[in-house]
C-alpha angles and dihedrals in degrees: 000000000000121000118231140183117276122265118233110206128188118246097246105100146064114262140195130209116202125204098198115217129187095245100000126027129186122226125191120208121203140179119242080250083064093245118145106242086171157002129189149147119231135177133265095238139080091278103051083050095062094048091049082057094053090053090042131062120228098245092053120131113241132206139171139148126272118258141136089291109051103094086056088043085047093048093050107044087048090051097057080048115271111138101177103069119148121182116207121234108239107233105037085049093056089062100054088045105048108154143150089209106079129169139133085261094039087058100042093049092050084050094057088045099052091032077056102055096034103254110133119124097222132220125207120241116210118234118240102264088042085055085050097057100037087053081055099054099041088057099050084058088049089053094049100042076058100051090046083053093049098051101050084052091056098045090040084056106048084041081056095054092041092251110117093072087063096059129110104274103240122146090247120072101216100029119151099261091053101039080058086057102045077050096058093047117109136176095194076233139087087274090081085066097048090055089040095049085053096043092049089051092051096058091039090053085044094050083055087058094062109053080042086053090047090065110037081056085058107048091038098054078057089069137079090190095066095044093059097048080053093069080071109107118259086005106131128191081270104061095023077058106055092039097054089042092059092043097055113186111348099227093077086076121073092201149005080256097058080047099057083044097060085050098055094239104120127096113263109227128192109196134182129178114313096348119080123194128203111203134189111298106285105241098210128154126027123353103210090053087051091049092044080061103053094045081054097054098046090054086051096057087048101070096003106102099188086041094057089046088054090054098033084050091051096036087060098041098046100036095232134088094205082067104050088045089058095041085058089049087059096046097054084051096063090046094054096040081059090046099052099036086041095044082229134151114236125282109244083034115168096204095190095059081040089065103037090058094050087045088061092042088050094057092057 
């Protein structure tokens, strides 16, 4: 889930705090003067949510912390009819609500006290076309971290048997003209049906690609924002896709720098009086946005010919490659935070190569 900004409220209505359980959850109800008209457990079923709605009044604030479970919590309380619902980021929250004492009805009532007073740091659910195209996208990583896993199974098997040096030489590992020869390889033994077994779940896991693929073409070609990050260079539907996805809509960061944050790409500091200390980058926040980045990045550097003097400059300067890759990281964060608040193409922009990648899109 996304991180946004806290919501301040006025006083001036009833609240109720939520500590999700998996089967039964506790709410607390309490008045804007901060008196507790009510606490209760209810199930975690159609018809403990329709005795939670008898206790609570429709125009009652909700608010309860963000787990596995909150876009099913969400959907059921809206549709009985509760349109405030605010659902807490985790670790911010933790923060605000340190305590040794620690129980179900502890929780709920800190909830409604923060939830009173406006001080929930909030987390962004994801609509459900949004959910859809996020769980697109994450699978598709999942797919190609396998294949890379398969093939280097594959290769680390035939180098094994003494095999790989006997391949077709192409450029490309697993070309056409060398896939054919891994296939007529045999061994007259029960190792034909190990390499077999492997071969014939390359090419499974790759057909999966490829239905995955089919609809993220589709859905990207539905949105302006990816289009733009695709005027990057060396940014495809693909990557343009899973960083934008991540992002949402712009507007929800102040700054390049909340941005960066979000992405867990800032240095984590830990000052005290007069000494300040500057720590690894943070981390926070998901790892397959902060890995989208990074792919991103190294194919920059790569036929971008500004950006690789940046790193190369900082990598000089500074003595370590990881640096200057995050630096880099950060970089192209600030230039996508302008482009998308701006409405802008990139900077170093190659339209040609731009167009010819959306007129591809466009043909899928």
């Amino acid at each position: 889930m996304n991180k946004e900004k806290k919501r301040i409220e006025p006083m001036n209505s009833f609240v109720v705090g939520i500590d999700l359980g998996e089967k039964e959850s506790v709410a607390t109800y309490m008045a804007p003067d901060g008196d507790i008209k009510d606490q209760f457990k209810f199930l975690m079923t159609p018809e403990g949510y329709s005795e939670f709605s008898k206790k609570v009044p429709l125009e009652t604030r909700i608010a309860f912390e963000a787990s596995g479970s909150a876009y099913a919590v969400t959907s059921s309380l809206r549709k009985l009819g509760y349109s405030d619902i605010t659902v807490a980021h985790p670790k911010e929250l933790s923060w605000i609500t340190k305590s040794k004492k620690k129980n179900d009805k502890v929780d709920s009532l800190k909830l409604a006290k923060l939830h009173l007073v406006g001080m929930i740091p909030e987390s962004h659910l994801l609509e459900e076309e949004e959910r859809i195209f996020r769980d697109l996208l994450i699978q598709r990583v999942k797919l190609g971290k396998s294949i890379s896993s398969i093939k280097n199974s594959i290769i680390g098997y035939l180098k094994r048997e003494n095999f790989f040096s006997t391949l077709p030489d192409t450029n490309d590992n697993f070309s056409m003209k060398r896939r054919n020869a891994m296939k007529e390889i045999t061994w007259g033994n029960q190792k034909d049906l190990v390499l077999k077994v492997m071969l014939d779940h390359l090419e499974f896991i790759e057909k999966q690609t490829t239905l995955l693929d089919t609809e993220i073409r589709k859905m990207a070609k539905a949105s302006e924002d990816v289009k733009l990050l695709m005027s990057i260079t060396g940014i495809d539907y693909y990557l343009a896709s899973l960083i934008s996805s991540y992002i949402g809509n712009i507007t929800r960061f102040d700054s390049s720098d909340k941005l960066a944050s979000f992405f867990g790409i800032i240095t984590s500091t830990k000052d005290s009086s007069t000494i300040k200390r500057r720590g690894h980058m943070s981390k926070e926040g998901s790892h397959t946005a902060r890995w989208a980045l990074s792919i991103a990045v190294d194919t920059i550097i790569t036929y971008n010919k500004p950006i690789r003097e940046y790193y190369d400059s900082v990598k000089n300067r500074k003595g370590s490659g990881k640096f200057a890759h995050v630096s880099t990281m950060r970089k192209l964060i600030r230039m996508i935070f302008t482009m998308l608040t701006e409405r802008k193409e990139w900077k170093y922009e190659n339209p040609g190569l731009t167009e010819n990648k959306l007129s591809k899109l466009e043909e899928a």
